[in-house]
N, C-alpha and C positions, 0 to 999 in steps of 0.2 A: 750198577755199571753193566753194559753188556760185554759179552764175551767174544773177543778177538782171535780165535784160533790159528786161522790161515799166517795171523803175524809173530807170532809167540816170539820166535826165532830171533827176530828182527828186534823187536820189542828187549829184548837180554841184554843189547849194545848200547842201548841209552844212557845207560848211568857212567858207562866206562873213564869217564874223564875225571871221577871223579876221587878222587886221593882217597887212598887205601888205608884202613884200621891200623897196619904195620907202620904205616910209617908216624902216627901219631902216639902209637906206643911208645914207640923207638925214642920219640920225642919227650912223652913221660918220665919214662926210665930214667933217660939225660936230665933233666929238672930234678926227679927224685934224688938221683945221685947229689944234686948239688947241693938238694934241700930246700928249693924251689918250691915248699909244698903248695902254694895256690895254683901256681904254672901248670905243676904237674897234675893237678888234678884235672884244672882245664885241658889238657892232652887226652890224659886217660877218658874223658867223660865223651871228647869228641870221638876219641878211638873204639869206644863202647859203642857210640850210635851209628859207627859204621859195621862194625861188628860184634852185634848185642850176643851172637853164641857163641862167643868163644869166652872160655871160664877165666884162662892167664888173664886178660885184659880187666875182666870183672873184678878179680882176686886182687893184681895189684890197685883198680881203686879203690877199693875197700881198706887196702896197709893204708892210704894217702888218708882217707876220708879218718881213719883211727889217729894217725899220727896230726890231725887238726884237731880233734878231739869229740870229732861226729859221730860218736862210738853207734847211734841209731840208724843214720846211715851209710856205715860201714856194716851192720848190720842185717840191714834189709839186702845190701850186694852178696852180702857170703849165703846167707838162705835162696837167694835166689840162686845162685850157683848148686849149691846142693840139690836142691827143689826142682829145677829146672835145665839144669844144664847136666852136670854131671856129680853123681852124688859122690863119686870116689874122690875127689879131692880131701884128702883126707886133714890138708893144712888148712882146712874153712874152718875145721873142728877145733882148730889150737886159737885159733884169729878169735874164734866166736868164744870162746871160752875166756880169753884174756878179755876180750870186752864188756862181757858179763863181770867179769870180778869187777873192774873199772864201776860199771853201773852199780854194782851192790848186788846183783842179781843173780845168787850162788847158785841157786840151783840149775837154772841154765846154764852156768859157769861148770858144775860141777859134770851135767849133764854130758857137753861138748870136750869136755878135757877125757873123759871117761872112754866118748866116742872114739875123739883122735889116737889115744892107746891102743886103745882094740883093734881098731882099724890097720893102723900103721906101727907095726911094732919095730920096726929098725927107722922111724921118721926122725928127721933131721932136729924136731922140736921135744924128743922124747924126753929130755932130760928135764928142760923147763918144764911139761907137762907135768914132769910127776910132782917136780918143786910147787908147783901151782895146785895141785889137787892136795899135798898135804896142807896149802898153808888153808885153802878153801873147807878143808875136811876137819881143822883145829879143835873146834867148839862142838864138835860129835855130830854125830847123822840126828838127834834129837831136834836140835835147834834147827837144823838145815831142813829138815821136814816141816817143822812151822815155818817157812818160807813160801812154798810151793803154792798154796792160795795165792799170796801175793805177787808170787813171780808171774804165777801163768794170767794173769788179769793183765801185767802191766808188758807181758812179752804179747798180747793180744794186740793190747791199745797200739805196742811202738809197732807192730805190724802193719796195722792198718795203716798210721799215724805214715809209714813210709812210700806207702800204694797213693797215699793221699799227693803226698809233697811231689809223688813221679806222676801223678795226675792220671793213674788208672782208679779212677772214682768208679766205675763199674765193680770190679774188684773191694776196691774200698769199701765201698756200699753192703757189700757180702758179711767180708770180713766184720766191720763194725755193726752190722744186724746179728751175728753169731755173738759179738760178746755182749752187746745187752738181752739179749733174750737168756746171757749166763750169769749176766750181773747187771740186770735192771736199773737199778739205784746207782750206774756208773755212769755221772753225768757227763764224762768228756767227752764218752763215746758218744753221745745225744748229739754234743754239740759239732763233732767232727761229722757225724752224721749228714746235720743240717749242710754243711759246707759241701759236703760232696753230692749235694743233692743240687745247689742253688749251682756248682757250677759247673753240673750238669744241664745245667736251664729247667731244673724240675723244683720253680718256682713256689710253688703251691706245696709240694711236698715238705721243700726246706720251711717255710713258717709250720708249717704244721707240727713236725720235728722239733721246733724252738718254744711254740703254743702248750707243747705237751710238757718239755721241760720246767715251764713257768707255771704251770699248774700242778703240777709235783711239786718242785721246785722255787717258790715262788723269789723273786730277788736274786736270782741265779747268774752272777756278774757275765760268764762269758755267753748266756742264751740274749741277754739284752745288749750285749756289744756286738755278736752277730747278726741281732734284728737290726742295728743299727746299720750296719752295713750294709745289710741289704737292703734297707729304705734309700739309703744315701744311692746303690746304685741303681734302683728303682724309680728314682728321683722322686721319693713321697717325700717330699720337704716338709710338708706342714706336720706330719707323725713324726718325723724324726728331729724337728724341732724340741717336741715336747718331751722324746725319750730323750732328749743331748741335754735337759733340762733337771732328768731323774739322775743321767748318768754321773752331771756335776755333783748332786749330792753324796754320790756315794764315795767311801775314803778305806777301802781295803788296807788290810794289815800283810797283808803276806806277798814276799816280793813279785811271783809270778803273776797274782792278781792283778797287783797296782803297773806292770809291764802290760797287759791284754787291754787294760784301761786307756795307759798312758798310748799305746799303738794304735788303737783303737779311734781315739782322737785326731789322731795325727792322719790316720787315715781318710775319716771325712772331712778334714781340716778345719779341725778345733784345734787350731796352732799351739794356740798359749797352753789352751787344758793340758796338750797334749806335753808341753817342754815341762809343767808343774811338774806331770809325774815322772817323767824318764830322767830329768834331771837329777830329782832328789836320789830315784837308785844309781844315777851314776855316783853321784856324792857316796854312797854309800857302797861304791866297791861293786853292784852286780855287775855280775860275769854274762852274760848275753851274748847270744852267737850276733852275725854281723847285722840284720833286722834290728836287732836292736838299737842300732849307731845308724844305722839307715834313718830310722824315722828318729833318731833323739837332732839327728842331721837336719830332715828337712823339718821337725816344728824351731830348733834353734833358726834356722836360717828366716823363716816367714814368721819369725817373730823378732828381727830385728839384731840377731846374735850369732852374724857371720865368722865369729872367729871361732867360736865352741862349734859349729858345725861343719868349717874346711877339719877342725881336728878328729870330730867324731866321722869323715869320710874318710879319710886315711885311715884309718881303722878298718870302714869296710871294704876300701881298695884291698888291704892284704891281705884279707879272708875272701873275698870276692872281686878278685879282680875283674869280671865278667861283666860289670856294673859299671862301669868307668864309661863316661858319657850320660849318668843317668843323676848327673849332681841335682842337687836344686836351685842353682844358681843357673842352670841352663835349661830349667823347666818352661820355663816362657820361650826361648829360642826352640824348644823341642815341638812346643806346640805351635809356632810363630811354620815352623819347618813343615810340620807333617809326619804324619804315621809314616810317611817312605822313605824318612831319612832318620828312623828311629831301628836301630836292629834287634833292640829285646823284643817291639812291635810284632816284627817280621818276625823275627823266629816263634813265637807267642802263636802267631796266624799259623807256620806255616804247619806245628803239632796239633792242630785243632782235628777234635775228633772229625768234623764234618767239612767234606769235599768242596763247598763252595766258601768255605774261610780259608782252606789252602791254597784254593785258586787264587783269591784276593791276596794272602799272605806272597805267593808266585809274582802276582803281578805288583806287590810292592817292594818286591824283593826288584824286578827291572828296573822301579824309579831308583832306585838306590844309589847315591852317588860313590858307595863301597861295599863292592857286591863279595869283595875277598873277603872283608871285615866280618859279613855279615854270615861268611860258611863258617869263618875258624869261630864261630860264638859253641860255645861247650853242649848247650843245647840246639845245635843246628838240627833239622830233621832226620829221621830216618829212612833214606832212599829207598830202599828197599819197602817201606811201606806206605809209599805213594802209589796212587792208583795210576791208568794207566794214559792217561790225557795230562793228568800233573806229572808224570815224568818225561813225556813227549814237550809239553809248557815249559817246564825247568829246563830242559836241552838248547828248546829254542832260543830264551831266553838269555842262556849262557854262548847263543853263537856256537852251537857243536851242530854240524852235518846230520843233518834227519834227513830219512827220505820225502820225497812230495807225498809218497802213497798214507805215513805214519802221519805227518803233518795234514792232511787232507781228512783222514780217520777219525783222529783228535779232534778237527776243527778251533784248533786252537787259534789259529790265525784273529778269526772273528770273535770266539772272547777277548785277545788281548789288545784287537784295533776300535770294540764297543769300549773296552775298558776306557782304552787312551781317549780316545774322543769325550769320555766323559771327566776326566781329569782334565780336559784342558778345558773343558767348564767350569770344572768345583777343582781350584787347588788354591794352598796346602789341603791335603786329605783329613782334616780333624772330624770328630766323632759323627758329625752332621755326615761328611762325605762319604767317612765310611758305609754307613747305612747305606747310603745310594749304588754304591759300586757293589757291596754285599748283593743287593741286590739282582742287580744283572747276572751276578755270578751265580747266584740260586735259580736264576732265570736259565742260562745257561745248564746247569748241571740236570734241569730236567728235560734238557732238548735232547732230541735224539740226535746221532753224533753225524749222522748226516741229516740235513735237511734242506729244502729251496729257498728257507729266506734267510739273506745271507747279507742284508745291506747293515753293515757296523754300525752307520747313523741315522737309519730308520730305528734301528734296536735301542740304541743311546735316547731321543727323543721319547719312544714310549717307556722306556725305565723310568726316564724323568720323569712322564705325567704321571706312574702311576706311582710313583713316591711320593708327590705330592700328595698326590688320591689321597693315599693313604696318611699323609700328614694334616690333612684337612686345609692342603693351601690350593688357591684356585688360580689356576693356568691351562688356558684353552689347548688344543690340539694344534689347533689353525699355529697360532702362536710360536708352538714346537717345532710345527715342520717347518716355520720359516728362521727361527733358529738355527738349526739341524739341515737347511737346505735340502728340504726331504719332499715330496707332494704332500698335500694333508690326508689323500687318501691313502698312500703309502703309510703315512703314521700310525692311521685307525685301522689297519691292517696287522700292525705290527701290535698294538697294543690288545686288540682282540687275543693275541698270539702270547705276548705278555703275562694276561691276565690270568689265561688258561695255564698258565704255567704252572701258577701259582697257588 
């Protein structure tokens, strides 16, 4: 991005409209008191992404994320507070300590209980700390000593494991490189590895990471359900036939297995395979956070067994209220609709590391026919870390007062009327359109923010041919510009222009 100096000033008032961290606290608080915990968590999470440095807001979601029984990420919130925010909260020390015991995980347990004494010796939790560290301390410092190997391997993995799920894969990548180079032979890390690799777009890396595991490892259940995934979204059909073919034969014993299996399925829509196995551990009582009732929901439903799967979604409605619209009964209408009347969509686009998926994410965020819907979502973005054309875009958007000079800088005008023009070609937006509009918008994000050419549907017209180009479907120029009501040589100007872009 270049730098806008003379605007700084100006540039500071953009976001102003938009509801402050406190009052979604405030909103919290009121849920937690009632006992609201999924409510409240959705307050608290939105009240974090408005104001990710402030520790009070982090701390009480961490008590929320505890008292659902997330005790991992409840966990990764109170280190990140200590770590990065402010180490003296001395009550992260008693939170992290009770969570640890919870987990089995004494020596962390014993470690943070130890902490918060030290630290805080008139703290409000001193009295249970100490009850805690004797029940922790029972079985002698011998035993707890043979723990430490094990602790520190598996407080690595949920580390990483939490960087993963908040989608700082960068970080992730770090973290899960330091613990296999301390424990080699630890396949999860391999295989969380892979994952933060592939969804990074570092395609080639992710196989390569699952290749290595399967040559150690050979028959490594979650390295081939993750290759599987990845062919599925690679669209290698005829490989992934033949792995969905090994994968039926296999029949793990251990319930976590047969859940990676059973999701696993359900993910590339192996329906049936997929209800075999989530089924039989529901029969059996496994405890599964809400994913698990997600997908035992949608292989029940496209398999014929709508009433096992409206019950197993009331399930994830009360741990994930956030999901509500994402039945699989409305799976067809979502696609019949379009990515811009999908809000997990939106929101999805609008965290994307790269500037021209937020753009897109911006601009389906205007089709939206509940654009209120789509801020109060728990994961809405974080304003403050949009650049500076996607917060000029987002204003516009919203109908808040810019100036012509900031509007004019941005050039947003003409990304968001190439956009439209192009939507009212390709709609509903499904996966096909996406690609198109992406497009433009990567087109866009390497223009320089002023420029002379400036016609919306000259622009619109050459994204089109050159996506075709690029899809190998043949459509003349001539053809576009009388689409697009453009000259033809206006076209082959623009698309020269296009091309270079890219």
């Amino acid at each position: 991005m270049r730098k806008h100096s003379k605007l700084r000033e100006e540039k500071g008032k953009v976001i102003s409209f938009l509801p402050t961290g406190e009052y979604y606290y405030k909103k919290g608080l009121k849920a937690l008191s009632k006992r609201e915990l999924p409510k409240a968590k959705k307050y608290l999470s939105r009240a974090m992404d408005l104001e990710p440095l402030e520790p009070m807001i982090a701390c009480q979601l961490a008590i929320v994320e505890t008292e659902l029984g997330n005790f991992e990420q409840s966990n990764g919130l109170l280190h990140f507070i200590l770590d990065e925010l402010d180490p003296l909260v001395s009550e992260c020390h008693y939170f992290l300590a009770n969570n640890y015991a919870h987990m089995g995980m004494f020596k962390e347990a014993f470690k943070h209980v130890q902490a918060y004494l030290e630290q805080d010796e008139q703290g409000d939790f001193r009295e249970d700390a100490e009850d805690l560290l004797d029940l922790i301390t029972i079985d002698g410092e011998g035993e707890l000593e043979d723990l430490y190997a094990q602790d520190d391997l598996i407080t690595m993995q949920e580390e990483a494991r939490f960087l993963l799920e908040g989608g700082s894969y960068e970080k992730a990548i770090e973290r899960l490189e330091a613990l296999i180079e301390k424990y080699p032979d630890f396949w999860s890390a391999y295989n969380n590895l892979a994952l933060a690799h592939f969804y990074l777009g570092h395609i080639e890396k992710a196989h390569d990471v699952l290749n290595d595991v399967l040559e150690k490892s050979p028959g490594n259940l979650h390295a081939l359900s993750n290759m599987a995934v990845f062919m599925y979204y690679e669209k290698q059909y005829g490989l992934l036939k033949e792995l969905v073919e090994l994968l039926k034969k296999i029949n793990p014993l251990l319930p976590e297995q047969q859940y990676k299996l059973g999701a696993t399925f359900a993910l590339i829509g192996q329906y049936e395979e997929a209800y075999r196995w989530l089924k039989k551990l529901y029969k059996r009582g496994f405890e599964g956070e809400s994913s698990f009732y997600y997908w035992l929901a949608y292989s029940a439903y496209f398999t014929g067994r709508e009433k096992v799967a409206r019950k197993a979604w009331k399930y994830v409605l009360q741990h994930s209220p956030e999901k509500e619209g994402l039945e699989p009964w409305n799976a067809e209408d979502r696609q019949k609709e379009g990515l811009e009347h999908h809000p997990a969509t939106i929101v999805r686009r609008l965290n994307s590391e790269y500037e021209e998926e937020r753009l897109f994410g911006i601009f389906l965020f205007s089709l939206s026919d509940d654009q209120k819907q789509v801020m109060s979502h728990p994961d809405f973005c974080e304003i403050e870390s949009l650049d500076f054309r996607e917060k000029i875009y987002l204003a516009t958007v919203l109908g808040m007062p810019i100036t012509e000079q900031l509007k004019d800088e941005a050039n947003v005008q003409l990304a968001h009327q190439t956009a439209l023009i192009l939507h009212g070609q390709f709609q509903p937006i499904g996966a096909e359109e996406a690609g198109l509009i992406m497009l433009w918008f990567t087109v866009f994000h390497e223009m320089e923010q002023v420029t002379k050419m400036k016609n919306p549907s000259a622009f619109a017209a050459a994204t089109e041919y050159v996506w075709r180009k690029f899809r190998g479907e043949k459509e003349s120029q001539a053809s576009l510009a009388e689409k697009y009501d453009v000259s033809l040589s206006t076209v082959q100007k623009y698309v020269k222009f296009v091309r270079e872009s890219l």
